[in-house]
MARLOKE-548108 format. One record per atom (N, C-alpha, C, O): x, y, z; residue in three letters; residue number from 1; atom name. Coordinates in Angstrom, 3 decimals. Layout:
       east      north         up   paro   vexgu   balo
          X          Y          Z    ALA     NUM     CA
...
% end
This chain:
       east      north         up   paro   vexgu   balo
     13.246      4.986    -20.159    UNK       1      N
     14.597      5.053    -20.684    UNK       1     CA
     15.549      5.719    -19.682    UNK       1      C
     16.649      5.199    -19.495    UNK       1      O
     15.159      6.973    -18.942    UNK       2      N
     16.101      7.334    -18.140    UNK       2     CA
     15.919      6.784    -16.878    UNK       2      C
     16.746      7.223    -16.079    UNK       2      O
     15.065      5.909    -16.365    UNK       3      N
     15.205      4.686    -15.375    UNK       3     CA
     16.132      4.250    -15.745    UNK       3      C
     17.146      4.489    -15.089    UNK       3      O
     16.270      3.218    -17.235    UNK       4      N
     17.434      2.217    -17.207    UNK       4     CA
     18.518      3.311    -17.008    UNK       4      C
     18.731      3.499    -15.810    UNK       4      O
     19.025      3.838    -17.570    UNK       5      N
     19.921      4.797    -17.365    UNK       5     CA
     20.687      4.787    -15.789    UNK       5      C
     21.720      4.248    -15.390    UNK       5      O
     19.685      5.628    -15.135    UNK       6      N
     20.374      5.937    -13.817    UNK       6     CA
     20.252      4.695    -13.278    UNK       6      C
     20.860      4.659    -12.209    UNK       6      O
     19.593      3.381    -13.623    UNK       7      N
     20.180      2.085    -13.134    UNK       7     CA
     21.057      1.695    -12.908    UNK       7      C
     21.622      1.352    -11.869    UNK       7      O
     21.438      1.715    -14.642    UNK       8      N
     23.019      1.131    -14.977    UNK       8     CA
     24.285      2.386    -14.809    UNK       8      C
     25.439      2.417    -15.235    UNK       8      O
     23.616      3.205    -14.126    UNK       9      N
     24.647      4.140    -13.796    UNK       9     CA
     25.064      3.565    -12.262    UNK       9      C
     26.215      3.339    -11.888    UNK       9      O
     23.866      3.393    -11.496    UNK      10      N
     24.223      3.352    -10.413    UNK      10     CA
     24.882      1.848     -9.991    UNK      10      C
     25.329      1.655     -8.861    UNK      10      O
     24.884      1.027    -10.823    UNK      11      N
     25.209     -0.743    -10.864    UNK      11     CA
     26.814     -0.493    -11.117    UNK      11      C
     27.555     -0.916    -10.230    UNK      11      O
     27.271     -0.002    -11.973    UNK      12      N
     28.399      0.411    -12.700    UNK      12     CA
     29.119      1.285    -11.229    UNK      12      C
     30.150      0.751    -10.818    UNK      12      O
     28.754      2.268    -10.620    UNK      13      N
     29.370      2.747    -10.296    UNK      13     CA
     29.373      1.902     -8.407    UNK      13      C
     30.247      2.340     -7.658    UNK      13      O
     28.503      0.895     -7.882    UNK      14      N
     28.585      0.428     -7.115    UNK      14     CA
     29.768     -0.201     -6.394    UNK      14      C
     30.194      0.000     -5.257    UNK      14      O
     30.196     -1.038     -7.386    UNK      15      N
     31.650     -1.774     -6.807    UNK      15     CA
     32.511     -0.889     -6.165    UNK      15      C
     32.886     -1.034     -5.001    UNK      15      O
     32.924      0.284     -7.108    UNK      16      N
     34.112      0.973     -7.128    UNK      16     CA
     33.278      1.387     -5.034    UNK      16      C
     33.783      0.829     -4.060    UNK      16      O
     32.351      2.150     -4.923    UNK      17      N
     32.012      2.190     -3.908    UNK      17     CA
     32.061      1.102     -2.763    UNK      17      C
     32.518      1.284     -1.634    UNK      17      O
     31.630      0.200     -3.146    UNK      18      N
     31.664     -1.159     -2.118    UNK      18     CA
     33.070     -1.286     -1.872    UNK      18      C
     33.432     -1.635     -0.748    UNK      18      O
     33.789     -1.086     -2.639    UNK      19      N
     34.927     -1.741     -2.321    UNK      19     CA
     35.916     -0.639     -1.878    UNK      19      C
     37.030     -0.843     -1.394    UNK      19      O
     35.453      0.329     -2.070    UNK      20      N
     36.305      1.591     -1.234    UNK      20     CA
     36.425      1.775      0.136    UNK      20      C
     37.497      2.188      0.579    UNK      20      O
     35.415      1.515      0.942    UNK      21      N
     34.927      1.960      2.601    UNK      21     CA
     35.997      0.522      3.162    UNK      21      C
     35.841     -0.667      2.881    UNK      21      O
     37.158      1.212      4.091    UNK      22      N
     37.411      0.183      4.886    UNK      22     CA
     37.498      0.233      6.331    UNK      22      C
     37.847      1.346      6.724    UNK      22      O
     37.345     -0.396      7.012    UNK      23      N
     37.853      0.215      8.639    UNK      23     CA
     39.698     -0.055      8.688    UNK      23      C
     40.242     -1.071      8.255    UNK      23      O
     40.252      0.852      9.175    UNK      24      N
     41.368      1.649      9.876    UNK      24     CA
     42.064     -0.062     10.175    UNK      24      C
     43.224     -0.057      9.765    UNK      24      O
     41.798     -1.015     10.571    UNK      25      N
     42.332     -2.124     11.283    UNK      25     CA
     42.908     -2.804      9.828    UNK      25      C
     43.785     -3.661      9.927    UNK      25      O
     42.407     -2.414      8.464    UNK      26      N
     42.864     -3.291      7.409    UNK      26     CA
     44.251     -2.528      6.829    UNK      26      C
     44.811     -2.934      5.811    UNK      26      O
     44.707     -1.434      7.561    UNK      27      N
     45.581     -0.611      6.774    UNK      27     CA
     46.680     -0.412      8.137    UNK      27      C
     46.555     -0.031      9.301    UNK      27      O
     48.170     -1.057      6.995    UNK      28      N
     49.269     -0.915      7.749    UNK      28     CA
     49.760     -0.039      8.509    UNK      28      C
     50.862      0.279      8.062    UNK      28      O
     49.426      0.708      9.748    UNK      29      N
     50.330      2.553      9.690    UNK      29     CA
     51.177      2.267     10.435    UNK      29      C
     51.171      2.779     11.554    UNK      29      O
     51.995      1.524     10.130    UNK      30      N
     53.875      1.157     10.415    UNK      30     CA
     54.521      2.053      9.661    UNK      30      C
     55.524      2.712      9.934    UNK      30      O
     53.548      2.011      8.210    UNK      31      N
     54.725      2.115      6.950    UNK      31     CA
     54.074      3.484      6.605    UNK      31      C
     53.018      2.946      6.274    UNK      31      O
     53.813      4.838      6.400    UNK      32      N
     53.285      5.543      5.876    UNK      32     CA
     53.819      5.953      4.484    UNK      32      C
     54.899      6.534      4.373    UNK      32      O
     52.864      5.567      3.188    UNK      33      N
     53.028      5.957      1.928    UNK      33     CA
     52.966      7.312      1.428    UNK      33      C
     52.261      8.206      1.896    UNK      33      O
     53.903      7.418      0.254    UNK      34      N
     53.874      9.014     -0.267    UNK      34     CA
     53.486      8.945     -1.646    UNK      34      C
     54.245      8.550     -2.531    UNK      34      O
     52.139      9.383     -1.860    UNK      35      N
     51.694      9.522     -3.470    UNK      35     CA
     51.356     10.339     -3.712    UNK      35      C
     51.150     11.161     -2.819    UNK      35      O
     51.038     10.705     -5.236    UNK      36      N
     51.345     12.205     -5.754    UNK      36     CA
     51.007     11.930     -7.073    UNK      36      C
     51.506     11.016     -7.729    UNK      36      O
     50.120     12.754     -7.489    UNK      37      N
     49.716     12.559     -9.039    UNK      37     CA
     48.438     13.711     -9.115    UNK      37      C
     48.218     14.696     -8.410    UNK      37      O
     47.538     13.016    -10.547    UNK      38      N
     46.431     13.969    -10.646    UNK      38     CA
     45.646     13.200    -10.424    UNK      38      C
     45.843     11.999    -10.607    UNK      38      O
     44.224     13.831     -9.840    UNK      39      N
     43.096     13.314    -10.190    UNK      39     CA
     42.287     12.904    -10.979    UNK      39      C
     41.644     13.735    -11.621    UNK      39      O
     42.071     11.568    -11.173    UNK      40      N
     41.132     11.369    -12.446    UNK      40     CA
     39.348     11.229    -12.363    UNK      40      C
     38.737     11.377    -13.421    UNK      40      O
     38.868     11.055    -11.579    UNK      41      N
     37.618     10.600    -10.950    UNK      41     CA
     37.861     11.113     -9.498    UNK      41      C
     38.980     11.110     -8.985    UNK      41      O
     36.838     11.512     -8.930    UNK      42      N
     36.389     12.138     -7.789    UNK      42     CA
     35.140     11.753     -7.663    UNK      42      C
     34.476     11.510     -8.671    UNK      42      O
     34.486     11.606     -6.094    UNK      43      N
     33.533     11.211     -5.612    UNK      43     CA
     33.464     11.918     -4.509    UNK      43      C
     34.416     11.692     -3.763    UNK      43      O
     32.530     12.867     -4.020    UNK      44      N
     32.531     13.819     -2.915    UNK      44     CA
     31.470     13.410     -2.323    UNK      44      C
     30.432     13.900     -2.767    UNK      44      O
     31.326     12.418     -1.166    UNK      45      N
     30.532     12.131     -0.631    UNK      45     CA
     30.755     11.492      0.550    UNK      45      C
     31.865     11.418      1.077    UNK      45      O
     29.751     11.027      0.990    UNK      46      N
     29.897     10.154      2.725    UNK      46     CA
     29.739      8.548      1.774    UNK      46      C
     29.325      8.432      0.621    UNK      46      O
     30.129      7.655      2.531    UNK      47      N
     30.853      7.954      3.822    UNK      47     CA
     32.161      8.737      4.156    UNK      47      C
     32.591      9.162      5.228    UNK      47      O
     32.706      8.793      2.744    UNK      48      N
     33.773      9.370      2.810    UNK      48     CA
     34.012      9.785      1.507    UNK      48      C
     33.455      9.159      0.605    UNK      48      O
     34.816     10.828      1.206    UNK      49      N
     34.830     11.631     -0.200    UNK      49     CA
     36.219     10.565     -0.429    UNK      49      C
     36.672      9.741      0.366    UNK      49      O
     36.607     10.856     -1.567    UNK      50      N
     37.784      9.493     -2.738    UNK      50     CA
     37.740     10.067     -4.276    UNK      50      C
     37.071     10.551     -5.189    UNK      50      O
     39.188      9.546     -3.730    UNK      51      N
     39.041     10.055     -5.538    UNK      51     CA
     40.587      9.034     -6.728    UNK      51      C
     41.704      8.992     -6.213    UNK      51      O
     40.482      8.676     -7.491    UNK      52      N
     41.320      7.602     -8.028    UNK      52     CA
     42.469      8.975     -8.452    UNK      52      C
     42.241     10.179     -8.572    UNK      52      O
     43.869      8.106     -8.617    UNK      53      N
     44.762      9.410     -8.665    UNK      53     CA
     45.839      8.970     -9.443    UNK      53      C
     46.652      8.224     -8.898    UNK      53      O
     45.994      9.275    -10.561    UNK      54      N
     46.983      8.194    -11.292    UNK      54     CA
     48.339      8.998    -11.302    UNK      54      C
     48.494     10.162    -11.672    UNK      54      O
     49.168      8.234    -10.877    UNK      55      N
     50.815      8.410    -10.716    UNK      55     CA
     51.530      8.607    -11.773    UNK      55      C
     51.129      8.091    -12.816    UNK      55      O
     52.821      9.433    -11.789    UNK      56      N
     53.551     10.116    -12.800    UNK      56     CA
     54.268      8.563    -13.061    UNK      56      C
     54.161      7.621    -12.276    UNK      56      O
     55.068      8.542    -14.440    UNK      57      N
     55.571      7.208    -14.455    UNK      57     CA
     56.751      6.712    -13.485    UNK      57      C
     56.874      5.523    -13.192    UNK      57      O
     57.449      7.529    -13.100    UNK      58      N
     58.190      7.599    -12.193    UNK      58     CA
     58.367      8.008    -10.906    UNK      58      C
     59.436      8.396    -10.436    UNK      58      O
     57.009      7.899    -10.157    UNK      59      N
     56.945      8.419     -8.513    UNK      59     CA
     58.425      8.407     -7.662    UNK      59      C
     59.187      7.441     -7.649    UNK      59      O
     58.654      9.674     -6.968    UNK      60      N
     59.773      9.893     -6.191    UNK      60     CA
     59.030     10.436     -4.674    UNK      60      C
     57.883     10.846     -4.498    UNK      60      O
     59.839     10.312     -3.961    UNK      61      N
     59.734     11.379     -2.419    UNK      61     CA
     60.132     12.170     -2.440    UNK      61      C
     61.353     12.208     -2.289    UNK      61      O
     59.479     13.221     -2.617    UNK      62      N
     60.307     14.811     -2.530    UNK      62     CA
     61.115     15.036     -1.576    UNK      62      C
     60.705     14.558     -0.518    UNK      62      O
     62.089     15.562     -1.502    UNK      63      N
     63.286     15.901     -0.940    UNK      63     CA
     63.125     16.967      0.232    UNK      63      C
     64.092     16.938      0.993    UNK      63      O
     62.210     17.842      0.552    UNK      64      N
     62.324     18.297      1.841    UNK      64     CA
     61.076     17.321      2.657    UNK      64      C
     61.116     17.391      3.885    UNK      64      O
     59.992     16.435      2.053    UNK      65      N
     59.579     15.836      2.724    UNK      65     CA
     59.643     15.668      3.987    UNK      65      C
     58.632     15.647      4.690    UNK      65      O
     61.047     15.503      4.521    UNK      66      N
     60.737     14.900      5.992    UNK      66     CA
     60.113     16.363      7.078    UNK      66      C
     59.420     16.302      8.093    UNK      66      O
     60.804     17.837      6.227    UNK      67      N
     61.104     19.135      7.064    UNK      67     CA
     59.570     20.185      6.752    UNK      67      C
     59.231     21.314      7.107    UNK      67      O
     59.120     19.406      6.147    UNK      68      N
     57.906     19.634      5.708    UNK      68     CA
     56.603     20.269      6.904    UNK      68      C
     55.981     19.323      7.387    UNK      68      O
     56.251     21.296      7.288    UNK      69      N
     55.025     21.694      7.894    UNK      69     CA
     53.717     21.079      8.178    UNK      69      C
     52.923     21.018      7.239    UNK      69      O
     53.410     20.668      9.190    UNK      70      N
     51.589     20.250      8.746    UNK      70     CA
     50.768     20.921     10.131    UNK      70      C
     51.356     21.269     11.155    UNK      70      O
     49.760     20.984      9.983    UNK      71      N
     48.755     21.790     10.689    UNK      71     CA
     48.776     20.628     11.850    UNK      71      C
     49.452     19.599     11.872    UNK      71      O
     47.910     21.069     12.720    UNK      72      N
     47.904     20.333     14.510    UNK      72     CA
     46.561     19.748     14.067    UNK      72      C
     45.812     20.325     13.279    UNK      72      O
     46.340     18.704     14.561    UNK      73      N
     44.226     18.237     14.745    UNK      73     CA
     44.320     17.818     16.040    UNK      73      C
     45.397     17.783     16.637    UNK      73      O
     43.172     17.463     16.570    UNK      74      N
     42.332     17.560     17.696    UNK      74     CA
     42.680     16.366     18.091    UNK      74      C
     42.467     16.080     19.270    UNK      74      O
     43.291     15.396     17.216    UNK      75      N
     43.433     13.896     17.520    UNK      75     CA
     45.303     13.709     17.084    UNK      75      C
     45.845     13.905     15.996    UNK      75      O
     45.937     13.250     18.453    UNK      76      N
     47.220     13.858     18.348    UNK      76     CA
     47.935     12.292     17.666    UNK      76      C
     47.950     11.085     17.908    UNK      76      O
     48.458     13.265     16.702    UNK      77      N
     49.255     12.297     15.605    UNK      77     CA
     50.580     13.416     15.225    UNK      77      C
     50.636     14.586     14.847    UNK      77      O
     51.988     11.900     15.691    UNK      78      N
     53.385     12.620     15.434    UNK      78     CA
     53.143     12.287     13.538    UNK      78      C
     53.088     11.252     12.872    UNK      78      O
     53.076     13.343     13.300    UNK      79      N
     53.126     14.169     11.531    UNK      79     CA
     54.454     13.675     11.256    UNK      79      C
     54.897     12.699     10.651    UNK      79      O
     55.008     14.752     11.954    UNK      80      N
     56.535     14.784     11.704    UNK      80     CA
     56.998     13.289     11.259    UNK      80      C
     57.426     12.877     10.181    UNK      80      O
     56.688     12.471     12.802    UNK      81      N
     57.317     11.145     12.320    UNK      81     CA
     56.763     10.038     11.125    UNK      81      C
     57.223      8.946     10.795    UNK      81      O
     55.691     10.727     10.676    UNK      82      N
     55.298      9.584      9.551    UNK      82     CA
     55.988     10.852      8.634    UNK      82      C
     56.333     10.240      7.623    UNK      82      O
     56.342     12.140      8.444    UNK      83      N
     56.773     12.415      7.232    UNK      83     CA
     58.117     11.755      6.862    UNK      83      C
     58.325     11.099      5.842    UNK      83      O
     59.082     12.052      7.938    UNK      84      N
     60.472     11.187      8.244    UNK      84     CA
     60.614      9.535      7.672    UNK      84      C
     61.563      8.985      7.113    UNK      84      O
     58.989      8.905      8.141    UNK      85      N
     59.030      7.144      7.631    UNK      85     CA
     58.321      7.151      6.120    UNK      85      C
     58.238      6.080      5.517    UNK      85      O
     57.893      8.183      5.616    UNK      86      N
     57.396      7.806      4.390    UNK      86     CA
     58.048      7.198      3.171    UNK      86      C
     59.120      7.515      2.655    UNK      86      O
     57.147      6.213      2.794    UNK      87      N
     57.808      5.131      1.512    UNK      87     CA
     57.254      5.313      0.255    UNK      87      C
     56.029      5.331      0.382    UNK      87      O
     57.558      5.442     -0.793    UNK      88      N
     56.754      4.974     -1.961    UNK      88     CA
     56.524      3.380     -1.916    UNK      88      C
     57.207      2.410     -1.590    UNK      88      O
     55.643      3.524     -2.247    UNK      89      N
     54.624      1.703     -2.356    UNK      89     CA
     55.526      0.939     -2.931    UNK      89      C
     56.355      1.388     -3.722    UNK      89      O
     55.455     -0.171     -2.619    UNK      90      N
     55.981     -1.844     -3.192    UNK      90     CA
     56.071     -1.390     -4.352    UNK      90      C
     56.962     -0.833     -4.993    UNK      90      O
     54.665     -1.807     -4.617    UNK      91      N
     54.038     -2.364     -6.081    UNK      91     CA
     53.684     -1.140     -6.868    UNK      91      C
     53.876     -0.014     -6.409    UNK      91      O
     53.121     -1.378     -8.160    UNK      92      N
     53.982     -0.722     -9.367    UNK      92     CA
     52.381      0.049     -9.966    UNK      92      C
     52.449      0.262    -11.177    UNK      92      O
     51.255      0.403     -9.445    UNK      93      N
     49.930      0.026     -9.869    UNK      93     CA
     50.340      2.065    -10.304    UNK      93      C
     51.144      2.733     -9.654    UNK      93      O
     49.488      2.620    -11.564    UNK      94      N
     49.717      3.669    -11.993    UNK      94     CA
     48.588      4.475    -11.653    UNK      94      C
     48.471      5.622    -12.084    UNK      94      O
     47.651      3.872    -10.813    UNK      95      N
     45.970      4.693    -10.554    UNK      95     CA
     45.981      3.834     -8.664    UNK      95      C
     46.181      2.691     -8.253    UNK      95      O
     45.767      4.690     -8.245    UNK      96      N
     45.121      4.418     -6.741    UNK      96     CA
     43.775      5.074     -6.099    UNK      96      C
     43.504      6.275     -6.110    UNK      96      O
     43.228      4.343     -5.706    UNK      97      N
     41.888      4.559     -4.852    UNK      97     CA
     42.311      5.166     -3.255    UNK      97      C
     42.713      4.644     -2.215    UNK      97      O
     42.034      6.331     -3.625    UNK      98      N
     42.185      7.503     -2.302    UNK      98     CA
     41.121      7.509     -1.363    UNK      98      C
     40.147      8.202     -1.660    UNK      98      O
     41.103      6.961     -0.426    UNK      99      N
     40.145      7.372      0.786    UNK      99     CA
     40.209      8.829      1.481    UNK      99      C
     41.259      8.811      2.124    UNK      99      O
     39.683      9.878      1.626    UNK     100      N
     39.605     10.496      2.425    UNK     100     CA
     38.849     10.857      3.407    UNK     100      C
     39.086     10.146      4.384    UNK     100      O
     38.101     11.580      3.594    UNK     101      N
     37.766     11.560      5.583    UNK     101     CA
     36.446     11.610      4.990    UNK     101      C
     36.259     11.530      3.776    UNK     101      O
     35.230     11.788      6.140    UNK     102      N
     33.949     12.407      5.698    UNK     102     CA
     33.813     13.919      5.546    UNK     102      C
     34.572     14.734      6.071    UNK     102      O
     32.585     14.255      4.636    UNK     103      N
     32.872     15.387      3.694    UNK     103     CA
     32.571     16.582      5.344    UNK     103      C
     32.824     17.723      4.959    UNK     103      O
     32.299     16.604      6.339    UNK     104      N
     32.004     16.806      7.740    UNK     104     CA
     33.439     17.373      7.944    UNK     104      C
     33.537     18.506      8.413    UNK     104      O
     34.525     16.690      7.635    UNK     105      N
     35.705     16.863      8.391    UNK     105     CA
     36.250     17.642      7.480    UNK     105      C
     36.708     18.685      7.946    UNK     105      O
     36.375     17.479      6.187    UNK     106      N
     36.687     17.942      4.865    UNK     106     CA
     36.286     19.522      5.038    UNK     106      C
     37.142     20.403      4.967    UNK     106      O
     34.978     19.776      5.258    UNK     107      N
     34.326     21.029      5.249    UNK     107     CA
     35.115     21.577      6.563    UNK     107      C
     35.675     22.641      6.299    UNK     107      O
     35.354     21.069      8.152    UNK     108      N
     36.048     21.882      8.870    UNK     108     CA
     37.604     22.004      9.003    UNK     108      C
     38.068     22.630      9.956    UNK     108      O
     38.416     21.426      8.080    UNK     109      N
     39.215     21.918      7.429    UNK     109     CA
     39.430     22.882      6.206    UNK     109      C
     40.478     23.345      5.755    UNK     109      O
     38.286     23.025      5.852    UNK     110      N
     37.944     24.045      5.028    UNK     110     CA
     38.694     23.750      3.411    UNK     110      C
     39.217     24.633      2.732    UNK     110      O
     38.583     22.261      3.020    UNK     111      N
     39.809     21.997      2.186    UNK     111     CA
     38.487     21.960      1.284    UNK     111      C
     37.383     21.728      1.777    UNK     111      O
     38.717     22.239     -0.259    UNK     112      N
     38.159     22.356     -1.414    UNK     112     CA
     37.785     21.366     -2.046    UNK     112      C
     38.628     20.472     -1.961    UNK     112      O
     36.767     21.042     -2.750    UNK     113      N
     36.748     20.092     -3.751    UNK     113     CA
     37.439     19.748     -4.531    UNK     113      C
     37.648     20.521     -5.466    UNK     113      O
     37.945     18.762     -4.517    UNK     114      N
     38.982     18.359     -5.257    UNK     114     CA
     38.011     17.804     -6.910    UNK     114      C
     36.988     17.130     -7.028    UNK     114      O
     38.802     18.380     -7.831    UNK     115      N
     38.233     18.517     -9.024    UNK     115     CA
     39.476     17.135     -9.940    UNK     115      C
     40.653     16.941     -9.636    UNK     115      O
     38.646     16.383    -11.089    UNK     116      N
     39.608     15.776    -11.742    UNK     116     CA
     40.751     16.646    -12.504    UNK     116      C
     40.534     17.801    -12.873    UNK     116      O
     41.625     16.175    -12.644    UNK     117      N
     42.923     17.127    -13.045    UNK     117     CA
     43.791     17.773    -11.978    UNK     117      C
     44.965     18.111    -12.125    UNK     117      O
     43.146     17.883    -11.025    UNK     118      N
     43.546     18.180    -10.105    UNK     118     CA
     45.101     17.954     -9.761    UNK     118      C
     45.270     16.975    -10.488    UNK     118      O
     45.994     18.109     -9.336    UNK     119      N
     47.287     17.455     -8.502    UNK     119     CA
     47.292     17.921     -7.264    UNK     119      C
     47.162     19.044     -6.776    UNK     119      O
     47.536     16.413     -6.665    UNK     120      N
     47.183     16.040     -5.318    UNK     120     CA
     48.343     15.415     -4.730    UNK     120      C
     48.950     14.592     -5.415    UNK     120      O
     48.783     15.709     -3.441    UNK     121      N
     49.864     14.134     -3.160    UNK     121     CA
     49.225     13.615     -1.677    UNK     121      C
     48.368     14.352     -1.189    UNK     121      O
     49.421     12.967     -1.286    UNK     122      N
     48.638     12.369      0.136    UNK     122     CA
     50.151     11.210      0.447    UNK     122      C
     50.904     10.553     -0.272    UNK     122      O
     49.999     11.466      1.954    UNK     123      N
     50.662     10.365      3.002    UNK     123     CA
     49.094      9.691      3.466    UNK     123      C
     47.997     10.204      3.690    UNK     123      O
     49.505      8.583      3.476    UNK     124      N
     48.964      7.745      3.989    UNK     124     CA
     48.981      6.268      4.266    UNK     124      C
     50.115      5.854      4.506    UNK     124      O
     48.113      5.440      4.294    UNK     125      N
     48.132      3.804      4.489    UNK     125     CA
     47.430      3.448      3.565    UNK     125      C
     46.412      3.934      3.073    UNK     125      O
     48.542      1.779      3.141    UNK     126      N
     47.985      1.198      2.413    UNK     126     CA
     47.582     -0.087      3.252    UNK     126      C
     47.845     -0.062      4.455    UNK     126      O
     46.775     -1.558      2.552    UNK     127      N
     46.783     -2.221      2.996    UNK     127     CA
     48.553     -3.275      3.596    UNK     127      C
     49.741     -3.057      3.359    UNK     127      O
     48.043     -4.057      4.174    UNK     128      N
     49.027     -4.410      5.277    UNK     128     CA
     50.041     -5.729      3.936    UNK     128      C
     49.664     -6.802      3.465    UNK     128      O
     51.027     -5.141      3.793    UNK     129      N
     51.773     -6.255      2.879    UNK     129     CA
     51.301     -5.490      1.835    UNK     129      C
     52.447     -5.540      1.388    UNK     129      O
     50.834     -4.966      1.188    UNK     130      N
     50.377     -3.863     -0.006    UNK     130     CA
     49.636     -5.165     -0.765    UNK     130      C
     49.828     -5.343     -1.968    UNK     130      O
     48.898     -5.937     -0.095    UNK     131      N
     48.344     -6.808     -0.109    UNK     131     CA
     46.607     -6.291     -0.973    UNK     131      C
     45.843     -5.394     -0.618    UNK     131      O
     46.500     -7.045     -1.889    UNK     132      N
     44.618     -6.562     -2.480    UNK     132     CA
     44.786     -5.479     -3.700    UNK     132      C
     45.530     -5.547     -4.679    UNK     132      O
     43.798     -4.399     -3.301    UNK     133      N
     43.342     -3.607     -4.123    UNK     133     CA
     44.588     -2.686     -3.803    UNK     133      C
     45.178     -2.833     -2.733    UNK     133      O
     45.095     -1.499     -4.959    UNK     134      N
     45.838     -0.204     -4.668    UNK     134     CA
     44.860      0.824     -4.018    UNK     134      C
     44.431      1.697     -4.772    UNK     134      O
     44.488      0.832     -2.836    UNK     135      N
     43.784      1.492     -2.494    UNK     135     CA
     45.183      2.304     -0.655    UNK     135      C
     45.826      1.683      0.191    UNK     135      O
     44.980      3.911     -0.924    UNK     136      N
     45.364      4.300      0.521    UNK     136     CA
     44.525      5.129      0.991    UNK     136      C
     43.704      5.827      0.398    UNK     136      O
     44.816      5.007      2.370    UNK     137      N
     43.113      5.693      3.348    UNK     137     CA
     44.544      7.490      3.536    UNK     137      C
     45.645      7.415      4.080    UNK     137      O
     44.236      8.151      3.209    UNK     138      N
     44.868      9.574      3.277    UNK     138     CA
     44.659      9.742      4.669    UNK     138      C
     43.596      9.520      5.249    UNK     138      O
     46.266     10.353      5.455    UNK     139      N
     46.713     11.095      6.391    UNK     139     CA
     46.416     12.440      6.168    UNK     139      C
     45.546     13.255      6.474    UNK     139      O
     47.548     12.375      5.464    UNK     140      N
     47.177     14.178      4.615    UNK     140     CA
     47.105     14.187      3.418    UNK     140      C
     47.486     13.309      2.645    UNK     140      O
     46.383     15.639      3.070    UNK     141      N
     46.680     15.730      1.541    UNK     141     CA
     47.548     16.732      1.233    UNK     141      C
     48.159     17.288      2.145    UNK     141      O
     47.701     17.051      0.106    UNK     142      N
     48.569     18.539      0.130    UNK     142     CA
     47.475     18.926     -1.526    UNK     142      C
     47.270     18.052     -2.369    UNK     142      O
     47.011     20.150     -1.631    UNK     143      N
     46.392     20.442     -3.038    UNK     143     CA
     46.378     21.916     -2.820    UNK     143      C
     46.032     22.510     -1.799    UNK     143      O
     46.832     22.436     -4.004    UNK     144      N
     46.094     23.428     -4.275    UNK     144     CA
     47.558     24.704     -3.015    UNK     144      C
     47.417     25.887     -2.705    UNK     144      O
     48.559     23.888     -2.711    UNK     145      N
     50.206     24.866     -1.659    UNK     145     CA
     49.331     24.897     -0.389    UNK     145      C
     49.483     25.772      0.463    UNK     145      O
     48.473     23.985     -0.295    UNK     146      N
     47.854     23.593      1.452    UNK     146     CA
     48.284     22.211      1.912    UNK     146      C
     48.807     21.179      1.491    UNK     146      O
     47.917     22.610      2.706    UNK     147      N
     48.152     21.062      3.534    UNK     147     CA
     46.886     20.645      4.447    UNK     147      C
     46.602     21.584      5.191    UNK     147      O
     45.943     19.410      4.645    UNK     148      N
     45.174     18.825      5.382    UNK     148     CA
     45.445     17.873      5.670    UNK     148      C
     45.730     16.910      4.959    UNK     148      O
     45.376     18.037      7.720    UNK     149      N
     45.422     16.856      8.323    UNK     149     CA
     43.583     15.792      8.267    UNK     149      C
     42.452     16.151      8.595    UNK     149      O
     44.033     14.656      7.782    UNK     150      N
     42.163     13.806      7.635    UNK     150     CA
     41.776     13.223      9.364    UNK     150      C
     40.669     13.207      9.901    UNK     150      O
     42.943     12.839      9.868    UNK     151      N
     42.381     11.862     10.846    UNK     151     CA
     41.403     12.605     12.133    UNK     151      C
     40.578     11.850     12.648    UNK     151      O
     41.449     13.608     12.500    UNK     152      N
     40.297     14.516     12.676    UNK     152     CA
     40.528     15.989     12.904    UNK     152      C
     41.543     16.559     12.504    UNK     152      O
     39.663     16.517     13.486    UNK     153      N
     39.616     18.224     13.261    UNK     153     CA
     40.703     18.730     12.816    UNK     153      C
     41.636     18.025     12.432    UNK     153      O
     40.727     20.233     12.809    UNK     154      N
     41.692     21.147     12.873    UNK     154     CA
     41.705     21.247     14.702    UNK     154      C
     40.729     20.994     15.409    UNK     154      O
     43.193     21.717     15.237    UNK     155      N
     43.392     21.805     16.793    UNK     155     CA
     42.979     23.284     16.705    UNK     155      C
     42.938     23.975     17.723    UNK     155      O
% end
């Protein structure tokens, strides 16, 4: 009985996995997105930790956004200028599939488990034409009056 169980646990929870992992080449970073909500589901793991994040009914860009602070990483990315280009998304979807880094990078940023309930906002990429699934691969996050850069180390 608890065979079938963790079967149909693990069948059930497959897709959402399969269909999460993408490589970097399927996601627009012309356009960098600004989302912001709570966490509903979390997954802390490799290849990469994710977590679904459902949006207030009315998503906005916060207003000091562009003047906004972010930490340096090891892999040099103008911050500044994706805070300045950030968009709220096309399309209208109220739950998104959050990519974030591996739990490796996570841990040397020293950023926390992100728990459901949570409120979270992340810049990042979506697919190209906001084309497919609502899924964005996270730049940064902000949780918890921090800020983490994902794309690698701390500098």
């Amino acid at each position: 009985m608890i065979h079938r169980r963790l079967m149909l646990a693990a069948a059930l929870a497959a897709p959402w996995a399969a269909r999460a992992h993408h490589g970097w080449s399927s996601f627009d970073q012309t356009r960098p997105i600004w989302l912001e909500g709570r966490a509903t589901q979390v997954a802390w793991r490799n290849p990469h930790a994710e977590l679904k994040l459902e949006l207030p009914a009315e998503p906005r860009l916060p207003a000091d956004l562009a003047s906004r602070a972010l930490p340096a990483q090891a892999t040099g990315v103008d911050g500044q200028a994706l805070l300045a280009a950030a968009r709220l998304p096309r399309r209208r979807d109220k739950v998104w599939l959050i990519e974030l880094a591996p739990l490796t990078r996570l841990s040397a940023w020293k950023m926390p488990e992100i728990k459901p309930g949570a409120a979270v906002a992340v810049l990042g990429f979506t697919f190209t034409d906001e084309k497919g699934d609502a899924v964005l691969r996270a730049e940064y996050v902000w949780l918890d009056g921090q800020v983490y850069g994902l794309r690698s180390s701390p500098a």
